[in-house]
N, C-alpha and C positions, 0 to 999 in steps of 0.2 A: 504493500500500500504506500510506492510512494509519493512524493509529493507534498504530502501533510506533515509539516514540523510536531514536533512533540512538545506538547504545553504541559507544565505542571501547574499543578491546582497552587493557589496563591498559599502562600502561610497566616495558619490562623483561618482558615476559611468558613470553615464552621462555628466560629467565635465571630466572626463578623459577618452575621448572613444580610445585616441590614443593612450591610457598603459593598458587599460581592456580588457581583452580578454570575451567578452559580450555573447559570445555563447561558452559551451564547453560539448566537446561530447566523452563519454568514452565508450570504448568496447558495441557500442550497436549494437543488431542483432534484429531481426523480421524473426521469421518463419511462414509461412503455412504451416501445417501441416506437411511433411517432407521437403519441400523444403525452404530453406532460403533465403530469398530475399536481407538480409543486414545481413553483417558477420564480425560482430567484428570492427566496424567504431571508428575510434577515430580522432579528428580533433578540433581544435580553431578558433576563429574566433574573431580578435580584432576590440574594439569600431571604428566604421567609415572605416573599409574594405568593398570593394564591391568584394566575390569572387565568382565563377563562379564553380557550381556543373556539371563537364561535362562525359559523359558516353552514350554508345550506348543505344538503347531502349531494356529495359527489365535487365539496370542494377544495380538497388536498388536506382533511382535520387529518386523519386516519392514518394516511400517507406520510405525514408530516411526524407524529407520534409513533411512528413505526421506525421510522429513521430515527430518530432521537434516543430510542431505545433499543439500537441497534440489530432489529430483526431485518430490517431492510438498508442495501448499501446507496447513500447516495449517489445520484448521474453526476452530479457538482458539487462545489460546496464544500462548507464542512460545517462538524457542530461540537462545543464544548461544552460538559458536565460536571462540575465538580475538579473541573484544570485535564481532566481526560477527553481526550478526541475519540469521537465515535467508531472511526476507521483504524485509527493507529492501536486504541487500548479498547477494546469492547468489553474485554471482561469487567476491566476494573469500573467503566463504566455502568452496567450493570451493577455492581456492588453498589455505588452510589445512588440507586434508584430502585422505589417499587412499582411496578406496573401492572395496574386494573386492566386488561384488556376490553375492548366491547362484549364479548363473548365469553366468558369466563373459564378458562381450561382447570374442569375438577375431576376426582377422582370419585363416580358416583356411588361406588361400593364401599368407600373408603367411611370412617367415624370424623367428624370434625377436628379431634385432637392427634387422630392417628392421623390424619391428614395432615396437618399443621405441623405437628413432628416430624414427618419424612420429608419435610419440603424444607422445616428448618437444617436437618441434615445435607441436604445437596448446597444448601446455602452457608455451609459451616460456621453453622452455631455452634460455638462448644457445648460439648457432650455436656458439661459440667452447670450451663446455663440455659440448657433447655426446658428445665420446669419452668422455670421465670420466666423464661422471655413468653413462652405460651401463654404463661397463666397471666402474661401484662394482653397480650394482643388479644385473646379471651378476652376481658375482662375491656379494650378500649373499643371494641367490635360488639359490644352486649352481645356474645353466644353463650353466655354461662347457661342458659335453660337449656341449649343444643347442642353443647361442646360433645355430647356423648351418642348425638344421634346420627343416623347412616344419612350422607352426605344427598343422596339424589330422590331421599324423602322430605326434604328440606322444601319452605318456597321460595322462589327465587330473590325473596329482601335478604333471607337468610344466604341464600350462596353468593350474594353480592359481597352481602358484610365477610361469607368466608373469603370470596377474594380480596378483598381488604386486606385481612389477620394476616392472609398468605405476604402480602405487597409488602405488611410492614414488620414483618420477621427478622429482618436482620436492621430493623431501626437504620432505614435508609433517609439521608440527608433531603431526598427528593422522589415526589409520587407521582406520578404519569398515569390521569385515568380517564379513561376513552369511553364515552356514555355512560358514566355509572349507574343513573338514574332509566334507561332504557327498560322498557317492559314493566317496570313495576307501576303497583296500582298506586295512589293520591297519598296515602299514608306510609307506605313503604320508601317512596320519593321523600318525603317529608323529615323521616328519620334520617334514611342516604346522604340528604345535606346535613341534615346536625350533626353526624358523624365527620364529617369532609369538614365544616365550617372547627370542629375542636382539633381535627387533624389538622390545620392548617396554621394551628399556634403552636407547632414543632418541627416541621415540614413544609418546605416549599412545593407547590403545588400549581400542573399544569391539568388542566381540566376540558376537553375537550366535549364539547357540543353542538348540536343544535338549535338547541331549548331555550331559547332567552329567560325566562324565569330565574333557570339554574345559576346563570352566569350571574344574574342582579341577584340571586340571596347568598350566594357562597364569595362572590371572587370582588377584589377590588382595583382589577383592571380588567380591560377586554383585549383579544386579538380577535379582530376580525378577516377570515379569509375567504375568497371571494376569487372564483376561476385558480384557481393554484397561487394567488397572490394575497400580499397583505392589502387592505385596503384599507383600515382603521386599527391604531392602536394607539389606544389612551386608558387613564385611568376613570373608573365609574364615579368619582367624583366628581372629575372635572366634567365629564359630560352631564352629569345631572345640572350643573350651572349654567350650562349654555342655555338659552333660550331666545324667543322670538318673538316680540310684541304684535299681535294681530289689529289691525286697523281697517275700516269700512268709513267713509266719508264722503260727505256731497260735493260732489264737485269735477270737473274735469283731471285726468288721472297724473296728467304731466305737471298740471299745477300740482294737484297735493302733493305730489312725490319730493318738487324744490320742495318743499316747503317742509315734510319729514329727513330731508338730506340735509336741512341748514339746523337742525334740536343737536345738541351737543351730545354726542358719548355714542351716534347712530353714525356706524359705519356703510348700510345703503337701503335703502327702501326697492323690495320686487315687489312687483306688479301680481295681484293675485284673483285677476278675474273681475268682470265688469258685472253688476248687477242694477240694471234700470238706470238710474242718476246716482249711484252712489258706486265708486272705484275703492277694491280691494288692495290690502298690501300686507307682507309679512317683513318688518321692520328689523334688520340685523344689530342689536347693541354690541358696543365694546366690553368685552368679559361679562357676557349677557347682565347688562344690565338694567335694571327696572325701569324705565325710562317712561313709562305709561303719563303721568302727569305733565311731565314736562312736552310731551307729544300730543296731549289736551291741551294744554293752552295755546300752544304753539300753532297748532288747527283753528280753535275757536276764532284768537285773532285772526288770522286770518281769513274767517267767515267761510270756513268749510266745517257744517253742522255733520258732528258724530254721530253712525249708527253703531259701530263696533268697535270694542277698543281693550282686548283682551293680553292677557301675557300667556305663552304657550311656553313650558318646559318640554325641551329637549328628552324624549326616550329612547332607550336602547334598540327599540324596534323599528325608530326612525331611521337610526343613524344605521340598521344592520340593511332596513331595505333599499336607502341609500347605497349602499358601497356596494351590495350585490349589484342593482341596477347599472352605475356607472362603470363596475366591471364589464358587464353584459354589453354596455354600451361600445365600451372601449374595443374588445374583442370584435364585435359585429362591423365599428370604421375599420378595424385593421384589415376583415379578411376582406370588406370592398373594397381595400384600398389596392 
């Protein structure tokens, strides 16, 4: 494998998860064949963030998560874990990491503890701390009522949570978990996060989905991808601040709009559809902000009477159908082009 210098993990890394950026990921792609499934990703990820991989199905989550965890080799690129390259150190790699996959690989004949025990062994846990480390991941997984039952009589909240206990067996700095919440019913979802939301104050945590919900109650950032590509990534913070002043006013449309472009702190006023004698508009603030009164008076004088004059926060669901579409867009000029 070469080509790929060799990184060692910083000193002190796991004492400083809050200044080490623990995952980093440079121009990587994966093709089949002609078609590319991941296009040029680049993204960080610092010690102790929980962020949230979110994208329509069939938009490189999966693919993306595969490579990071080493079952699949990058076309390009590269990606670091823990100061380990995926290519160069796989193993050690994997040591640094537990992975939920979508599908859960379990042993259905197997007991939850006999389970848990023979996976802790391929993972070399000392012989000597294998009751503990069990009896913790039992115990951070609630299987204690199941720990002793046969594994593919289980429901599937329960073999989630087993995959879990399995992911975080050797108390891995970093979890990679790919739909956790998939198939299960409202209340089984419901626990899934509160488990992930208290894993996520020991663990850095990458979470792949589709789900918007999942991403707004567990993670506080988003990646959004979109055709093999990034298309959004910020923190859910800051996107919950954005927002958009809604405005409906009498008057001709090119007047009001000077007229919302000269209010201080409003970086441009669009155009949002005519209705009779009254012109729409969706108002941009600087670091959204409230601007509402000051965009009333600023009308009033000017003798363009209000019908509408709302603030609209920014959601997740905007900003994910946004980035899909402009992907979609993007792609559709290229291959006219």
């Amino acid at each position: 494998m070469g080509g790929h210098p060799r990184r060692e993990g910083p000193p002190g890394w796991i004492e400083g998860l809050s200044v080490v950026n623990i995952i980093e990921v440079q121009n990587l792609s994966r093709r089949f064949g002609s078609f590319k499934a991941v296009d040029d990703v680049s993204f960080t990820v610092g010690g102790g963030e929980v962020v949230g991989l979110l994208g329509p199905n069939g938009a490189g989550k999966t693919t993306t998560m595969r490579m990071l965890t080493t079952y699949l080799t990058p076309t390009s690129g590269r990606a670091v874990l823990a100061g380990h390259d995926v290519l160069d150190e796989p193993l050690e790699v994997r040591r640094k990491l537990g992975y939920l996959p979508e599908s859960v690989p379990l042993y259905g004949e197997m007991r939850v503890r006999e389970f848990l025990r023979f996976r802790a062994r391929l993972k070399d846990v000392p012989r000597s701390n294998l009751r503990r480390v069990i009896a913790e991941v039992v115990s951070r997984c609630r299987l204690d009522e199941v720990e002793n039952r046969i594994i593919g009589q289980l429901s599937r909240g329960y073999r989630q949570r087993v995959g879990l206990a399995e992911a975080l067996l050797h108390d891995p700095p970093i979890l990679i978990l790919d739909e956790p919440t998939s198939g299960l019913d409202p209340i089984q979802i419901l626990e899934v996060r509160a488990l992930i939301r208290e894993l996520g104050a020991r663990h850095t945590i990458v979470l792949s989905t589709h789900i918007l919900p999942e991403v707004e109650a567990v993670c506080g950032r988003v990646i959004i991808i979109a055709r093999g590509r990034i298309a959004v990534d910020e923190r859910l913070e800051s996107l919950r601040r954005e927002s958009t002043v809604v405005v409906e006013a009498r008057g001709g449309s090119e007047a009001i709009r000077g007229v919302l472009e000269t209010v201080p702190g409003v970086e441009r006023a669009i155009p949002d559809g005519q209705d009779g004698a009254f012109a729409g508009f969706q108002v941009r603030t600087r670091e959204g902000q409230d601007l509402r009164e000051s965009i009333g008076q600023r009308l009033a004088s000017g003798g363009f009477p209000i019908r509408r004059l709302d603030l609209r926060r920014s959601s997740l669901e905007e900003r994910f159908i946004q980035a899909v579409n402009r992907e979609t867009l993007a792609d559709a000029r290229s291959e006219a082009s």
